[in-house]
LUMPANU-728811 format. One record per residue (C-alpha): residue in three letters; x, y, z. Coordinates in nm, 3 decimals. Each point is the difference from the previous one (the first is absolute). Layout:
REM residues N
<kemar r="ala" u="X" v="Y" w="Z"/>
...
This chain:
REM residues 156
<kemar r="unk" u="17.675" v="19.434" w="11.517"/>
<kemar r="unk" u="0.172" v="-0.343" w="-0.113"/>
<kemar r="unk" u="-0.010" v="-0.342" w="0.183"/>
<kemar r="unk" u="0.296" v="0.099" w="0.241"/>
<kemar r="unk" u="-0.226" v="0.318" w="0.156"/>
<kemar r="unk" u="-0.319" v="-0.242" w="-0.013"/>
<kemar r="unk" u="0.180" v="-0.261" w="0.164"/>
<kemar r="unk" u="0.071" v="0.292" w="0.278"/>
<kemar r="unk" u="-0.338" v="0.097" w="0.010"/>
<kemar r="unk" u="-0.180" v="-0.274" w="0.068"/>
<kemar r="unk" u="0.210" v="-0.117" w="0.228"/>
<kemar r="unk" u="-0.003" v="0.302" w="0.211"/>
<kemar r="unk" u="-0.382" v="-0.022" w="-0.025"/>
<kemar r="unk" u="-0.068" v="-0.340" w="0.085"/>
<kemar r="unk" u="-0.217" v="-0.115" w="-0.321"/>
<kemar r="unk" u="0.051" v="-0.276" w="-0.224"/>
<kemar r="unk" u="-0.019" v="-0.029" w="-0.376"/>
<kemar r="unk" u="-0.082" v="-0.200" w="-0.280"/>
<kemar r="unk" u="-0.031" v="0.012" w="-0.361"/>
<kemar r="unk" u="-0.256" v="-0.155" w="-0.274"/>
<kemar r="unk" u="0.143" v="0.048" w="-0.382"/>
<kemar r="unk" u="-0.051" v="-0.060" w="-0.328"/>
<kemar r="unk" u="0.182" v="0.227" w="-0.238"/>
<kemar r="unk" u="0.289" v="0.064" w="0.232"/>
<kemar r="unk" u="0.068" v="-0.417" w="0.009"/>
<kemar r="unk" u="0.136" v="0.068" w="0.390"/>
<kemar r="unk" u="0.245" v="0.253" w="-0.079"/>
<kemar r="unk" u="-0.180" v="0.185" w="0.301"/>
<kemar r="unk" u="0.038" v="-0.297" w="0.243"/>
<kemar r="unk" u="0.389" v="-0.006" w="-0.112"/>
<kemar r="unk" u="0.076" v="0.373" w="0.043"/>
<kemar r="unk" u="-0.124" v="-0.028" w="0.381"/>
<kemar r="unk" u="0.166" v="-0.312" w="0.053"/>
<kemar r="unk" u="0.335" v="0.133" w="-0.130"/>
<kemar r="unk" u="0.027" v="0.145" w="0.326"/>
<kemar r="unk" u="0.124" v="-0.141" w="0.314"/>
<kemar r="unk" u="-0.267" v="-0.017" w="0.269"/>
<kemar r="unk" u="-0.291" v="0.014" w="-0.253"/>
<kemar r="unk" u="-0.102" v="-0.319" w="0.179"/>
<kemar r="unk" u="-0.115" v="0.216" w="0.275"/>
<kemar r="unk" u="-0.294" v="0.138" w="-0.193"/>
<kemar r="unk" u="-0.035" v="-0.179" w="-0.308"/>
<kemar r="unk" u="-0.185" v="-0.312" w="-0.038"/>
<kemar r="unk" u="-0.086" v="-0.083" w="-0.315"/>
<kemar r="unk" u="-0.098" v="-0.014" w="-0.341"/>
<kemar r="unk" u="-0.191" v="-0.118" w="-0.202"/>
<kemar r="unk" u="0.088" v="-0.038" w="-0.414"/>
<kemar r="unk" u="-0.342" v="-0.021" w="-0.156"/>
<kemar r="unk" u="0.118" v="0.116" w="-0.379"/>
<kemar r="unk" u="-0.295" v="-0.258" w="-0.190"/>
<kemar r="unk" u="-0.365" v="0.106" w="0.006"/>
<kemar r="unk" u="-0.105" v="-0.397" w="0.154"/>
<kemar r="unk" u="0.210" v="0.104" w="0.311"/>
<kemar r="unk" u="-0.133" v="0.336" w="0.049"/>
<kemar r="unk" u="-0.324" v="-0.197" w="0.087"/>
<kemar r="unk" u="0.133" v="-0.354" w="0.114"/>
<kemar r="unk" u="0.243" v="0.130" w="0.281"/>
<kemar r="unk" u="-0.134" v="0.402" w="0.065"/>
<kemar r="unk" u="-0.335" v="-0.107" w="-0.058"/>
<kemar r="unk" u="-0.133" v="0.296" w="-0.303"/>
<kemar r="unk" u="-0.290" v="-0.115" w="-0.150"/>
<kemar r="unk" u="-0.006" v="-0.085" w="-0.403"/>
<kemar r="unk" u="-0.284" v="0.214" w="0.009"/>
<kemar r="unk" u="0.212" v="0.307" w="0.138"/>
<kemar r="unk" u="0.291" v="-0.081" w="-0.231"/>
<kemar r="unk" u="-0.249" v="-0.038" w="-0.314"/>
<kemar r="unk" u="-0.147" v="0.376" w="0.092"/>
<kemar r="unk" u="0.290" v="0.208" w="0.053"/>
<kemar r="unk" u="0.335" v="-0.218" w="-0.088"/>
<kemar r="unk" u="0.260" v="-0.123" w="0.171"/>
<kemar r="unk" u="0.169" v="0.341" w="-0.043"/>
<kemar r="unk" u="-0.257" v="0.188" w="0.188"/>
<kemar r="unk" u="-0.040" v="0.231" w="0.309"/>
<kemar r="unk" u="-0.252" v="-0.297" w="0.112"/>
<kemar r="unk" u="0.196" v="-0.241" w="-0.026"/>
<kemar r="unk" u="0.343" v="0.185" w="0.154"/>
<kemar r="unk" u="-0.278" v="0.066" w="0.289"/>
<kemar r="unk" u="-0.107" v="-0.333" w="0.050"/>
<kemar r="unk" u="0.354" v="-0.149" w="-0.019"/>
<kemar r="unk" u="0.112" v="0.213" w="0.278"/>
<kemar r="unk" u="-0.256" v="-0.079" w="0.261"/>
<kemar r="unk" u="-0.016" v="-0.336" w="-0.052"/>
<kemar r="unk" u="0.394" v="-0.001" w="-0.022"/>
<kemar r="unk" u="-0.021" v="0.187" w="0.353"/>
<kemar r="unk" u="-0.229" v="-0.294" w="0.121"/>
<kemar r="unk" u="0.210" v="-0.285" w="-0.129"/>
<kemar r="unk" u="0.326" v="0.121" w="0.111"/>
<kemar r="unk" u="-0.093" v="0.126" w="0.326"/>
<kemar r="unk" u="0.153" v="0.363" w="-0.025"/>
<kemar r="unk" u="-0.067" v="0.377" w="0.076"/>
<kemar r="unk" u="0.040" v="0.079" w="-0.329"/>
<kemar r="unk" u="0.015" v="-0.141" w="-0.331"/>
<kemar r="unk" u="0.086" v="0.112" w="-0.322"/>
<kemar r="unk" u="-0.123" v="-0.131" w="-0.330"/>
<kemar r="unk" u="0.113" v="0.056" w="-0.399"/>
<kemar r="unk" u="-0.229" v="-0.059" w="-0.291"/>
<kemar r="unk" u="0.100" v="0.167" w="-0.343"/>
<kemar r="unk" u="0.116" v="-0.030" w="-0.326"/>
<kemar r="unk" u="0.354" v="0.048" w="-0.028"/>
<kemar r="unk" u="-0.019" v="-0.094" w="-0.350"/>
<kemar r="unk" u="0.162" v="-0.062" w="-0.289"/>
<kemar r="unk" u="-0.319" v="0.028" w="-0.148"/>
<kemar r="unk" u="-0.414" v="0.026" w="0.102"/>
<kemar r="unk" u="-0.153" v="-0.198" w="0.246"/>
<kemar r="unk" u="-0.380" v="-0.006" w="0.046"/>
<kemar r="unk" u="-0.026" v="0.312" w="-0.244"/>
<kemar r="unk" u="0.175" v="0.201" w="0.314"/>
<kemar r="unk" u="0.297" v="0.183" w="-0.134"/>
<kemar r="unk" u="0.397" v="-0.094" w="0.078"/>
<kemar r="unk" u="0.115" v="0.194" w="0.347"/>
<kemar r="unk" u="-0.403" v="-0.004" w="0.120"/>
<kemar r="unk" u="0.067" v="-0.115" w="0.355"/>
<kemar r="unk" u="-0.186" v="-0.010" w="0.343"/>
<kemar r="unk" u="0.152" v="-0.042" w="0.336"/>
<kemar r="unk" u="-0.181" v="-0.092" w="0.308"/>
<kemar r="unk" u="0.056" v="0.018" w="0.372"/>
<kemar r="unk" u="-0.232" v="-0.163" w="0.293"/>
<kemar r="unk" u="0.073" v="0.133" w="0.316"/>
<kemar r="unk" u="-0.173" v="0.029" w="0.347"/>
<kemar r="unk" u="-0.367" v="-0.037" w="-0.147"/>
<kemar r="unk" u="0.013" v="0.220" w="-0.318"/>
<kemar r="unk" u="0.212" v="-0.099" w="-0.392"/>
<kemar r="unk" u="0.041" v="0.261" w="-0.211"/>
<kemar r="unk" u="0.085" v="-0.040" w="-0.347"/>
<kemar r="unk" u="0.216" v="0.197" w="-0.228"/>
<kemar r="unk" u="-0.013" v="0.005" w="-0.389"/>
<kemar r="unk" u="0.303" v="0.100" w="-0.192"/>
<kemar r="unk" u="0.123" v="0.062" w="-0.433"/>
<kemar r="unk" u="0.349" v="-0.078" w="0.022"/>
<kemar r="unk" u="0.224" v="0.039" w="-0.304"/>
<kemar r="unk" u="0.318" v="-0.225" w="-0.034"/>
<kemar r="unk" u="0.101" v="-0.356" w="-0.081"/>
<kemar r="unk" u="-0.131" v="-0.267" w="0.205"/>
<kemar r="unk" u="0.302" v="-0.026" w="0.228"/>
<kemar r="unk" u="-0.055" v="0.407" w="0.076"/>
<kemar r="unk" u="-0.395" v="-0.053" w="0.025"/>
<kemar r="unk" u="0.093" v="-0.258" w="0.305"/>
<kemar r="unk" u="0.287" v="0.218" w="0.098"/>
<kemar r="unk" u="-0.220" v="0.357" w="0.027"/>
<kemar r="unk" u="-0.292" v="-0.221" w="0.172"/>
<kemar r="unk" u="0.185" v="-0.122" w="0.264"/>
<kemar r="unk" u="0.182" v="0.319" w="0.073"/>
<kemar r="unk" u="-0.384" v="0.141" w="0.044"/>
<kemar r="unk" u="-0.106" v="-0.231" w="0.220"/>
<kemar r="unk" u="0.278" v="0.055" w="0.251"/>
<kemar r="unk" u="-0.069" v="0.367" w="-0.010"/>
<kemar r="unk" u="-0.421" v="-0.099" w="0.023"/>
<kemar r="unk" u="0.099" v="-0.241" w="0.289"/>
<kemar r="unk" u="0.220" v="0.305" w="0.146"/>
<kemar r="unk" u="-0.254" v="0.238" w="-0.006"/>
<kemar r="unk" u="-0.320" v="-0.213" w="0.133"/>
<kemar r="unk" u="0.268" v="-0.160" w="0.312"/>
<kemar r="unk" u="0.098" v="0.344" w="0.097"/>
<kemar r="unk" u="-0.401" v="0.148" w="-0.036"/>
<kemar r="unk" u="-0.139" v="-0.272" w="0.232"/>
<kemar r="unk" u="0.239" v="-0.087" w="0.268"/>
């Protein structure tokens, strides 16, 4: 699946969309909105790449961030939903990783998490990519259109 078939799909299913990164810098929100008519189901993004706006405009607690990092399956969680909430969509998708070139947080180079919010439910998925950063962004985006895919077509 790339942004031309997820374009398609949501589309034909009615939902909206919206994105929360970090690592990926909005490289999600400009894939989608590469494609004509992406205005009929995306609306919006959200760029939160420093730690202060993680909590200032998503609302993560320091105390969250302090536990388990910024590059954390909590955190990816939390980003979704409360991306979901802000942005007023059926489904959100949020980046939080390390794309390196070197350590962050003692969490390796490629360690990356991906969440989706939809209907009432996020799931979060936790990835080891190899690559340079550019392919680290690349390979995570690429997963989250075939994530998104998969969780469209399993509950509509």
């Amino acid at each position: 699946m790339d942004s031309v078939g997820i374009n398609k799909l949501f589309r034909e299913k009615g939902r909206t969309l919206g994105s929360v990164e970090s690592f990926t810098g909005g490289s999600f929100a400009k894939e989608i909105t590469s494609i004509s008519g992406a205005s009929h189901f995306f609306k919006g993004a959200l760029v939160t790449y420093a730690t202060e706006e993680k909590n200032r405009l998503l609302g993560i607690s320091y105390k969250d961030i302090d536990e388990f990092g910024v590059v954390s399956k909590e955190v990816a969680g939390q980003m979704a939903s409360n991306g979901k909430k802000l942005l007023n969509v059926d489904y959100c998708v949020s980046f939080t990783g390390n794309a390196g070139p070197s350590a962050m947080e003692d969490k390796p180079v490629g360690e990356i998490h991906i969440g989706i919010a939809f209907l009432d439910t996020t799931r979060v998925y936790s990835y080891n990519l190899e690559g340079s950063r550019n392919e680290i962004q690349e390979k995570a985006i690429i997963i989250a259109f075939e994530l998104l895919e998969s969780l469209i077509l399993e509950n509509n």
